[in-house]
C-alpha positions as CSV (number, residue, x, y, z in Angstrom):
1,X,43.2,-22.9,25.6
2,X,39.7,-21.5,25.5
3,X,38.6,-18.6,27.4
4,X,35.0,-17.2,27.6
5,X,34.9,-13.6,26.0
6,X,31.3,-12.1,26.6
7,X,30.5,-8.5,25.2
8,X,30.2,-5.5,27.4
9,X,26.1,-5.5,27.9
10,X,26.2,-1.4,27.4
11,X,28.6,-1.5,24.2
12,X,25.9,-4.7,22.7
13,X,23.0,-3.0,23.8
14,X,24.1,0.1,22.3
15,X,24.9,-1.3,19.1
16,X,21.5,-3.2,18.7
17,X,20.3,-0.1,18.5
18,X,21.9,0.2,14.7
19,X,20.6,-3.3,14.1
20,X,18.4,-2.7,10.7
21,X,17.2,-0.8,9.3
22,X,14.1,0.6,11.3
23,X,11.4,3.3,10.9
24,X,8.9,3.8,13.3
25,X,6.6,1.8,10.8
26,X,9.3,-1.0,10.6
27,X,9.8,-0.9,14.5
28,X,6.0,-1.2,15.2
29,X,5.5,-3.9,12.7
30,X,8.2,-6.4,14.1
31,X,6.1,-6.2,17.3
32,X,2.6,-6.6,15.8
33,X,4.9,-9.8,13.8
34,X,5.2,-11.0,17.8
35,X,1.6,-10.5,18.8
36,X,0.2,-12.2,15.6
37,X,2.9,-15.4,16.6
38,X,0.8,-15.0,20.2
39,X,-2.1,-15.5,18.0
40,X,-3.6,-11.9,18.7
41,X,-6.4,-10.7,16.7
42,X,-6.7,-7.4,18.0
43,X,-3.6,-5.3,18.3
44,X,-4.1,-1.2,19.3
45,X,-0.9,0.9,18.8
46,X,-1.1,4.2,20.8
47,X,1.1,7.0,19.9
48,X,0.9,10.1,22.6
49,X,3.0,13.3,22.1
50,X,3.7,13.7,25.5
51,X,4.9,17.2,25.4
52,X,8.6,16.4,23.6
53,X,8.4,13.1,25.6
54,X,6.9,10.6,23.4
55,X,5.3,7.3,24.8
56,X,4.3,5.1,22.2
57,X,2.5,1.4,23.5
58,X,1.7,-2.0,21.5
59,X,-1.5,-3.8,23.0
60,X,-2.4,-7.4,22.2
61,X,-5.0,-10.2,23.2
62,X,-2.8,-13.0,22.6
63,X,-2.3,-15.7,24.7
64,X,0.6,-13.9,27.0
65,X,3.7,-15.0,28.9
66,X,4.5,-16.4,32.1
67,X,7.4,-15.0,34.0
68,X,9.8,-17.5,33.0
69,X,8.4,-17.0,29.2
70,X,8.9,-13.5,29.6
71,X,12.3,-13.4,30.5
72,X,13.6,-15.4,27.6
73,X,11.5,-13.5,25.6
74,X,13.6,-10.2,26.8
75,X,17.0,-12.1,26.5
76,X,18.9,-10.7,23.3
77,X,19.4,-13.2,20.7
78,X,17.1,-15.6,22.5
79,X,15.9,-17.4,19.6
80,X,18.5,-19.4,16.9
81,X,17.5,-18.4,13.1
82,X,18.3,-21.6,12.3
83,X,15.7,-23.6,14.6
84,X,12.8,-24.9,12.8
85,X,9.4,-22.3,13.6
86,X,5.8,-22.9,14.3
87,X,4.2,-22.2,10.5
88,X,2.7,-18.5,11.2
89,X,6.1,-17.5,13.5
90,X,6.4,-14.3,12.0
91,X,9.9,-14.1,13.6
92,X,13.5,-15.5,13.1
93,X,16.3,-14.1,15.3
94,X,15.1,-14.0,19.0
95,X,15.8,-9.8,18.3
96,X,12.9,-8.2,17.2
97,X,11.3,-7.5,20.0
98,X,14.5,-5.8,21.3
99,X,16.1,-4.1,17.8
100,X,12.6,-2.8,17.3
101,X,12.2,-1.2,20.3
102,X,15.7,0.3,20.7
103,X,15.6,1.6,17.3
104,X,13.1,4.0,18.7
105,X,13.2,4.6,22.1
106,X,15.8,4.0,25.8
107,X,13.8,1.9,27.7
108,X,11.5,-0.4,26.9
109,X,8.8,-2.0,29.4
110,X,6.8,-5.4,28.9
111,X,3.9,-6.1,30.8
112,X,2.2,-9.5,30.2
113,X,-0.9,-11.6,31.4
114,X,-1.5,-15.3,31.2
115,X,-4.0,-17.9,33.1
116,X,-4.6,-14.5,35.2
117,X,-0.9,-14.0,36.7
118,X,0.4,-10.7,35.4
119,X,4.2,-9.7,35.7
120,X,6.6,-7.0,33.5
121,X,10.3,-6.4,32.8
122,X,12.2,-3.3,31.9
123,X,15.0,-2.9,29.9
124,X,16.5,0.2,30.3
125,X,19.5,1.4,28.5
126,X,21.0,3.8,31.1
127,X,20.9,1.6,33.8
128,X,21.8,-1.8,31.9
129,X,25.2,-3.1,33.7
130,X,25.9,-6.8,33.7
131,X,23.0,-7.4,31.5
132,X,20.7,-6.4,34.6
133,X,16.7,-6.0,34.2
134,X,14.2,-5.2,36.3
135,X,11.1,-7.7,36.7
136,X,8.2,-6.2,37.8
137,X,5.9,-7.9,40.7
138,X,2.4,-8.9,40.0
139,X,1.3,-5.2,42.2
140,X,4.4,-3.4,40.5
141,X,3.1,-4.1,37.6
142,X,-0.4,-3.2,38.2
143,X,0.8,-0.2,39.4
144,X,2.6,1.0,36.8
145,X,0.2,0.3,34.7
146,X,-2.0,2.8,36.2
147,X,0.9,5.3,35.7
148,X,0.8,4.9,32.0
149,X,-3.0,4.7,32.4
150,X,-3.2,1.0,30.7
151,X,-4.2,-2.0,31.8
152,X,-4.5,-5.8,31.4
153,X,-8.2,-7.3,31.5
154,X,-7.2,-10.6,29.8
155,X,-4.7,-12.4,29.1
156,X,-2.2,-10.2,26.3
157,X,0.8,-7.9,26.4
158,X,1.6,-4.8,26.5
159,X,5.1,-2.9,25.0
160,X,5.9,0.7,26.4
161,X,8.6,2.3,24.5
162,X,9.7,6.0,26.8
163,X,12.9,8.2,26.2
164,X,12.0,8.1,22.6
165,X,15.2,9.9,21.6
166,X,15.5,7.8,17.7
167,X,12.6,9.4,16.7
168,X,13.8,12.5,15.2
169,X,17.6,12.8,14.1
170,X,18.3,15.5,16.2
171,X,17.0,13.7,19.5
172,X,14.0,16.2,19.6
173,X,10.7,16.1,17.8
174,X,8.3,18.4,17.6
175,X,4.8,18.2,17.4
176,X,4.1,18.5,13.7
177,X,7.0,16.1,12.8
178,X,5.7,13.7,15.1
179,X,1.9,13.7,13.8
180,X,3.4,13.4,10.5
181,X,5.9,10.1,11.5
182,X,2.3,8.8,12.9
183,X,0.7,9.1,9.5
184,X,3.4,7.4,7.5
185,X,3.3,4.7,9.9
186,X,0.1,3.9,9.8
187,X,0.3,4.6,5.5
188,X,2.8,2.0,5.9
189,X,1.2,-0.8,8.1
190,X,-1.6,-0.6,6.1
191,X,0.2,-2.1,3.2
192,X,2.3,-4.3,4.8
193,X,-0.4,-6.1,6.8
194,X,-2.9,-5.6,4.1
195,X,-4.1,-9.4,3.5
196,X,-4.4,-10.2,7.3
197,X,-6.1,-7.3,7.8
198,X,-8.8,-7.5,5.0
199,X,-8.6,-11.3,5.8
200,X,-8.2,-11.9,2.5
201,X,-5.5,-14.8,2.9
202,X,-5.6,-15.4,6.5
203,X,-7.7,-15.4,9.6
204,X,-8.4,-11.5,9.6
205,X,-6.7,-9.3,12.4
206,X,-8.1,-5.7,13.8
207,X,-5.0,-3.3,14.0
208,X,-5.8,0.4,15.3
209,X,-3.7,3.3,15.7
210,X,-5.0,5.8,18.2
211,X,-8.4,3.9,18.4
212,X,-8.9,4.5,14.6
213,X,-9.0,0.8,12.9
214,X,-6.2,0.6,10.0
215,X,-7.8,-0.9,6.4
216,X,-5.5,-2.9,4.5
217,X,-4.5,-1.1,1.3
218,X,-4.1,-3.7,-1.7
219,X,-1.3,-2.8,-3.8
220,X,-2.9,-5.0,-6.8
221,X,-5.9,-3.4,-6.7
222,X,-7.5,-7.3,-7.2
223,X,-11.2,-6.1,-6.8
224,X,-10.9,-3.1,-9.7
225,X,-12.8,-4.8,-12.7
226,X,-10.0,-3.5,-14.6
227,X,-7.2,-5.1,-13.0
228,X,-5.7,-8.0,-14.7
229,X,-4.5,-11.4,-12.7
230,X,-2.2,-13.2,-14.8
231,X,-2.1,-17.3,-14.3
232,X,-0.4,-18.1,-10.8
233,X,2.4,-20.5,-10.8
234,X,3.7,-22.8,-7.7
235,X,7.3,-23.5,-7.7
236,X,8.5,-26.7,-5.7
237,X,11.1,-25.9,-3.7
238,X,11.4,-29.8,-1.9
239,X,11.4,-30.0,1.7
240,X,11.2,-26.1,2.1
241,X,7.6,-25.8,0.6
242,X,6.6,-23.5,-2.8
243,X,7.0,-20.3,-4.1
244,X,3.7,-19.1,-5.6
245,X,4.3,-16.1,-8.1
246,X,1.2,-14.0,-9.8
247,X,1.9,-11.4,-11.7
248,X,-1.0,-8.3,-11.8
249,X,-1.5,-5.2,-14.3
250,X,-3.0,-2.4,-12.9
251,X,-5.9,-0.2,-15.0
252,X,-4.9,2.5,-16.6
253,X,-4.7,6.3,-14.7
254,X,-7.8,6.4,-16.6
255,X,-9.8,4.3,-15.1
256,X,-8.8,5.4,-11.3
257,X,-9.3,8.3,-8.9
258,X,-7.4,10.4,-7.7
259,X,-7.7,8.9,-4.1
260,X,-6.6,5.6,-6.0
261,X,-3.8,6.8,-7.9
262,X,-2.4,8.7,-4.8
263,X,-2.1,5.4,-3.3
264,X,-0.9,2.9,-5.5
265,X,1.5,6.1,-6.1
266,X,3.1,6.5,-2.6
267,X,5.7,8.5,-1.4
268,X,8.2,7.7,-4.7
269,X,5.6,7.4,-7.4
270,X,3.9,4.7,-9.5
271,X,7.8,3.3,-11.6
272,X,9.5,2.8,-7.9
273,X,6.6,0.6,-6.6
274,X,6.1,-1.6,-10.0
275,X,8.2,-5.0,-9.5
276,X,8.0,-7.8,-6.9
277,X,6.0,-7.6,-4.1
278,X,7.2,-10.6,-1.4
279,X,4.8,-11.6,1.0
280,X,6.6,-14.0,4.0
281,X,3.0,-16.0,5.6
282,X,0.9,-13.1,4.2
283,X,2.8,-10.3,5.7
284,X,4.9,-8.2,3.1
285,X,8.1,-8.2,3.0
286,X,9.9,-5.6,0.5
287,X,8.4,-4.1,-3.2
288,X,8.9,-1.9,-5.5
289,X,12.7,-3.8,-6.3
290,X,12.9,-6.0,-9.7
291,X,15.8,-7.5,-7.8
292,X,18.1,-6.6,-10.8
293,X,16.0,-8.5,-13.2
294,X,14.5,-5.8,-15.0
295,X,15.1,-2.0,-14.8
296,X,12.5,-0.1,-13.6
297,X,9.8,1.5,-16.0
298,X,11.1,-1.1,-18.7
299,X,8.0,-3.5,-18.4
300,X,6.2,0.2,-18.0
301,X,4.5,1.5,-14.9
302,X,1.6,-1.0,-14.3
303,X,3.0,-4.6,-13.7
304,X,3.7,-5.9,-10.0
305,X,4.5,-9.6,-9.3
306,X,2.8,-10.6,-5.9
307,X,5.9,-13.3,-4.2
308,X,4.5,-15.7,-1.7
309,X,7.1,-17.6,0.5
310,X,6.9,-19.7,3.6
311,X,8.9,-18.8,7.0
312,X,11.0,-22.2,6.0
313,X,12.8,-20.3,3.1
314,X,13.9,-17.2,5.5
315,X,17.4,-18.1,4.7
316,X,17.2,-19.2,1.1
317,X,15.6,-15.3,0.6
318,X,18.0,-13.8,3.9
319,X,15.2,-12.1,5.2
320,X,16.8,-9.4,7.1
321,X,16.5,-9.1,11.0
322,X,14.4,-5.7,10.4
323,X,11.9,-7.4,7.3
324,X,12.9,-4.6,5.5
325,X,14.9,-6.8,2.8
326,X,15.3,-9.9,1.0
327,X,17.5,-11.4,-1.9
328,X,16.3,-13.4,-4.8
329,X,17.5,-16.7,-5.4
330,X,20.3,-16.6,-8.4
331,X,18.6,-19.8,-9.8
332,X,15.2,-17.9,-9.6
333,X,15.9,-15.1,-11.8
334,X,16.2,-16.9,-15.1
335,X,13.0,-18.4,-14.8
336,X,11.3,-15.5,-13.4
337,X,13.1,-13.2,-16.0
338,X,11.3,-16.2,-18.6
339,X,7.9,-15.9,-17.3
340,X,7.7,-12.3,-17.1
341,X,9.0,-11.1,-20.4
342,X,5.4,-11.5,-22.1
343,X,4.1,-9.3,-19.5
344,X,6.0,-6.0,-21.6
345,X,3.5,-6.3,-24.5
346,X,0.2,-7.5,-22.3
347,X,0.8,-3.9,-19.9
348,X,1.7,-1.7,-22.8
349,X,-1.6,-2.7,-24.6
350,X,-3.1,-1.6,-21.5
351,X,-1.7,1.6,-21.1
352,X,-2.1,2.4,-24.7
353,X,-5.9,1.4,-24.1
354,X,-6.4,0.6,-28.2
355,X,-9.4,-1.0,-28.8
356,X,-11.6,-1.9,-31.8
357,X,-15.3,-2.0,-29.9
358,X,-17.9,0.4,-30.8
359,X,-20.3,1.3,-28.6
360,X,-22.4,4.2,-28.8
361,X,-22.5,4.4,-24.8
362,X,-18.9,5.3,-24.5
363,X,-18.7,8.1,-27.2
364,X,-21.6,9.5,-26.5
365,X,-21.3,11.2,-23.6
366,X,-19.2,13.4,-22.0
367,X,-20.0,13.4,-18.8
368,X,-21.5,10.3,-16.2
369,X,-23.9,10.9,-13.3
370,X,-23.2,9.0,-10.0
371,X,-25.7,8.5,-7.2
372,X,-23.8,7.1,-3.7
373,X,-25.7,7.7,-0.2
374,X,-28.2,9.8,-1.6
375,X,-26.0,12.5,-3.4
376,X,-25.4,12.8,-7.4
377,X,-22.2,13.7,-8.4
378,X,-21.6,14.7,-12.2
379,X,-18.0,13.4,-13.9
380,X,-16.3,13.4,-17.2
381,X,-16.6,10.2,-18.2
382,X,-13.3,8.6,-18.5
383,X,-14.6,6.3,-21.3
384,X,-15.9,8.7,-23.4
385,X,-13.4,7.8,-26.9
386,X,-12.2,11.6,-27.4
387,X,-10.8,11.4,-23.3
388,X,-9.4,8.0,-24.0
389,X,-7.7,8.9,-27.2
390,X,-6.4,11.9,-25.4
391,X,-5.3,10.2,-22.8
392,X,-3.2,7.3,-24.7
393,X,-1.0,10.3,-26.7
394,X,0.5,10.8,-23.6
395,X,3.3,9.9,-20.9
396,X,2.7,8.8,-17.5
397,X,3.2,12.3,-16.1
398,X,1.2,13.7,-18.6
399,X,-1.7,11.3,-18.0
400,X,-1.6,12.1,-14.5
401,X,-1.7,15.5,-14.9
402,X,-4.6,15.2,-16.8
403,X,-6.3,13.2,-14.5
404,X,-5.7,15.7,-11.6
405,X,-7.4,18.5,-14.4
406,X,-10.5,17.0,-14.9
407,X,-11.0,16.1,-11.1
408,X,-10.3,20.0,-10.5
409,X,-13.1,20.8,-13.2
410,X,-15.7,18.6,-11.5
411,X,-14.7,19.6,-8.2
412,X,-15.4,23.2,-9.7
413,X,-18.7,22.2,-11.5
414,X,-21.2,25.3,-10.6
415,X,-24.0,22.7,-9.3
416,X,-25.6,25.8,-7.1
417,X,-25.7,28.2,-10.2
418,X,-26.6,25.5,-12.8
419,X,-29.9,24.5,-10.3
420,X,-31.2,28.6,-9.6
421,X,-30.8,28.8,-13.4
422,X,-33.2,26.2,-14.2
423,X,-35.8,27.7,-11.4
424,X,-35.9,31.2,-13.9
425,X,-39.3,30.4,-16.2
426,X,-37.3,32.3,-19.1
427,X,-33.9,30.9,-19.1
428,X,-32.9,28.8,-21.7
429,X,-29.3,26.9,-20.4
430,X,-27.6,25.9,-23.3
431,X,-24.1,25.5,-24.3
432,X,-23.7,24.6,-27.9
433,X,-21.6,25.7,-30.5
434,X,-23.3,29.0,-31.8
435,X,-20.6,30.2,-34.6
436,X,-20.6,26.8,-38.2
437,X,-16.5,27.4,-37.9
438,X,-16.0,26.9,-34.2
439,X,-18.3,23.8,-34.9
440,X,-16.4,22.7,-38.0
441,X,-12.9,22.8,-36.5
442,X,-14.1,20.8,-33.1
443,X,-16.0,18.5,-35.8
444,X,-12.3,17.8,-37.5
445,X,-10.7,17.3,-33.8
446,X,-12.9,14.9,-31.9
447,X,-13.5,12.9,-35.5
448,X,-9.6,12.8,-36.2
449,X,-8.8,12.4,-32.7
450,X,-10.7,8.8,-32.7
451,X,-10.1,8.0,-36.2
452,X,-7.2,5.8,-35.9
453,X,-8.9,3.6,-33.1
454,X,-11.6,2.8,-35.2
455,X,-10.0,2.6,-39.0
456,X,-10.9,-0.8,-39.3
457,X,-14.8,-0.5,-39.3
458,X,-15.4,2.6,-41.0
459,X,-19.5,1.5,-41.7
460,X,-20.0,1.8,-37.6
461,X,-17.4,4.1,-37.3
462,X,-19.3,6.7,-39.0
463,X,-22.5,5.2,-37.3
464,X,-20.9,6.0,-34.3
465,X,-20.0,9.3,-35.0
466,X,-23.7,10.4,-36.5
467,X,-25.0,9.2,-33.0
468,X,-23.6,11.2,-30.5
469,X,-25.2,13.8,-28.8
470,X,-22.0,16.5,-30.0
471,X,-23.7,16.1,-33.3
472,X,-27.4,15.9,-32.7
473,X,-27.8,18.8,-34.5
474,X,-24.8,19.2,-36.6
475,X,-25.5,16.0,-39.0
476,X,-24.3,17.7,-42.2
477,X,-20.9,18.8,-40.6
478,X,-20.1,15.8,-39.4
479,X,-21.4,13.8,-42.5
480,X,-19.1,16.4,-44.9
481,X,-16.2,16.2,-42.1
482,X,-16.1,12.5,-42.3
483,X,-15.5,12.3,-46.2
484,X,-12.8,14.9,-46.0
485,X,-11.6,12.7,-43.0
486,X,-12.1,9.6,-45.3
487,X,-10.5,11.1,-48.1
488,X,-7.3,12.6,-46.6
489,X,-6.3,9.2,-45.0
């Protein structure tokens, strides 16, 4: 005997509230997934306090729903994750729209426009028997539109989220806390939408967040000259389409700033986001995981491996409902594990930064003048060998520490004193070395210091040395500094 046994629509509502593993950034981006799939290339998030009563809204100017499109679109479960998806379907379980948004908030509202009929449906979890939800009339739905003050011009949708009680832990957010959950998210969506919104990849999309337009942030840092993009490779996976892998090494702390190396730092630091980086039709799907492979900070801080799958391999990967997670293939990891082994010795030569060029410019000088927009900023040149040599001795906390100390010294560079000085007819500025054994010993440091990286051309070497502007006038130190050098080695 078979007997129908339907769930209780308050205890499955309930629980799809636990579905995932959602963050506010997580929730938001399953719905931008939906307006993309409705071909949107404008999509405005709006996050509004609302004195302890957050409202939070997803606009798009995709193509819309009718009523009938709407409805399924609101039915839980209403799509099979085994069905066969347009290419750029940026779904997979008919849930997202519904997880997402109960992850967050009690009741959710969808308003939508197509071919100029506009219609809504609520969902609302306290007042959800029998699987009942409200469907909004054409006026209804104008009319509560003008309650939320939002409205439909064109054809698109808009997502309300109210009774945003998942937002904080204890059901209550304050103002501070909720600014700050804002930022993250938009930190967040940044990266994860990064390629469609530079366009990079795709046709480019304009997200904003409170009428501010999000830049993608590109974890590979592909336009930095010093970035290195090792050989892609296209993996045939039959009927199911390739998997394109490139791996990247990032420049060296030297070679960044700081606003550079906050970011490819994140929240966890620069060893938790090295690894794979899967991208699922240009949207990313997890990083920062070697997926067992390798442990992290063993191929050192600066190699991640950009993924590229199609929506056909959702379940070879078991993409997870929230996008927050995906599993290697076991008979991937052998040849990944292959190709990524010579990757150890290209990123350590990069972070130890050895290299046999001479050139006079880099040694030189100690500090680099920049002209942007019409201002001159003065820095110490991260090039310069003596900085460089420094900066290879140490670890990646070290380095970054460093790195932080020289931006604080030309943040504090006395530009206002240094320019009144020069206006006094009788002051002579000058800040060389005025006692011979202060000048000896720093002779010995910065000439041992860069020995080593230059021991095998010792004719240029010394060249190099008698040319920079340190030892203009302190030729005879260096010269009698470079044979005790010479002679001790």
């Amino acid at each position: 005997m078979r007997i129908s046994n339907p769930p209780t629509a308050e205890a499955l509502m309930e629980g799809a509230r636990s579905i995932g593993n959602y963050d506010l950034a997580a929730a938001l981006g399953d719905l931008i997934d939906n307006s993309i799939t409705a071909e949107a290339n404008t999509i405005s998030l709006t996050c509004i306090y609302n004195a302890k009563n957050p409202i939070i809204t997803i606009k798009d100017n995709g193509k819309g729903m009718t009523e009938n499109e709407l409805v399924v679109a609101m039915r839980p479960a209403s799509a099979n994750p085994l069905d066969k998806r347009p290419e750029k379907d940026l779904g997979r379980f008919g849930w997202g729209l519904k997880s997402a948004s109960f992850s967050q908030a009690r009741k959710l509202t969808v308003a939508t426009k197509k071919d100029g009929n506009i219609c809504s449906a609520i969902w609302d979890l306290d007042n959800i028997k029998n699987f009942e939800m409200e469907l909004l009339s054409n006026e209804d739905t104008i009319s509560y539109l003008e309650e939320i003050n939002a409205e439909l011009i064109n054809d698109g949708t808009i997502i309300v989220w109210q009774n945003c009680d998942r937002l904080s832990d204890n059901y209550e957010i304050d103002q501070l806390e909720f600014n700050q959950k804002v930022m993250d998210a938009s930190a967040k969506i940044s990266l994860t939408f990064h390629q469609l919104l530079d366009g990079s990849r795709s046709e480019k999309i304009a997200i904003y967040l409170n009428g501010t337009e999000l830049s993608g942030y590109d974890p590979f840092l592909k336009n930095h000259p010093a970035t290195q993009a090792i050989h892609s490779e296209a993996i045939d996976y039959g009927e199911f389409g390739n998997i394109n892998i490139t791996p990247y090494i990032l420049p060296h702390y030297s070679k960044l700033n700081t606003q550079t190396i906050n970011l490819i730092e994140g929240q966890e630091g620069l060893v938790r986001n090295q690894g794979f980086y899967v991208y699922r039709n240009d949207r990313l799907i997890i990083h920062g995981t070697w997926f067992g492979i390798f442990k992290h900070g063993e191929l050192s801080d600066l190699i991640r491996v950009k993924i590229d799958i199609p929506n056909t391999m959702d379940h070879i990967w078991q993409i997870s409902i929230d996008k927050k997670d995906a599993k290697l293939p076991q008979n991937l990891k052998l040849r990944l594990k292959k190709k990524l082994a010579s990757l150890h010795i290209k990123s350590k030569k990069v972070y130890k930064r050895r290299s046999n060029a001479i050139t006079l410019t880099s040694t030189s000088h100690a500090w680099s003048k920049t002209k942007k927009n019409g201002v001159i900023r003065f820095e110490i040149s991260r090039n310069n060998d003596l900085v460089e040599s420094l900066f290879d001795t140490l670890d990646n906390d070290q380095a970054r520490s460093l790195e932080f100390l020289l931006n604080f010294i030309e943040q504090m560079l006395p530009v206002s004193t240094i320019i009144s000085s020069e206006t006094e007819s009788e002051t002579i500025i000058s800040q060389e070395e005025m006692i011979p054994d202060q000048a000896i010993k720093m002779a010995k440091y910065i000439i041992e210091t860069i020995y080593e990286k230059y021991s095998d051309n010792q004719e240029d070497f010394e060249k190099m040395v008698l040319g920079m502007s340190y030892f203009k006038d302190k030729q005879k130190i260096a010269k009698d500094v470079l044979k005790e050098v010479h002679h001790d080695k």
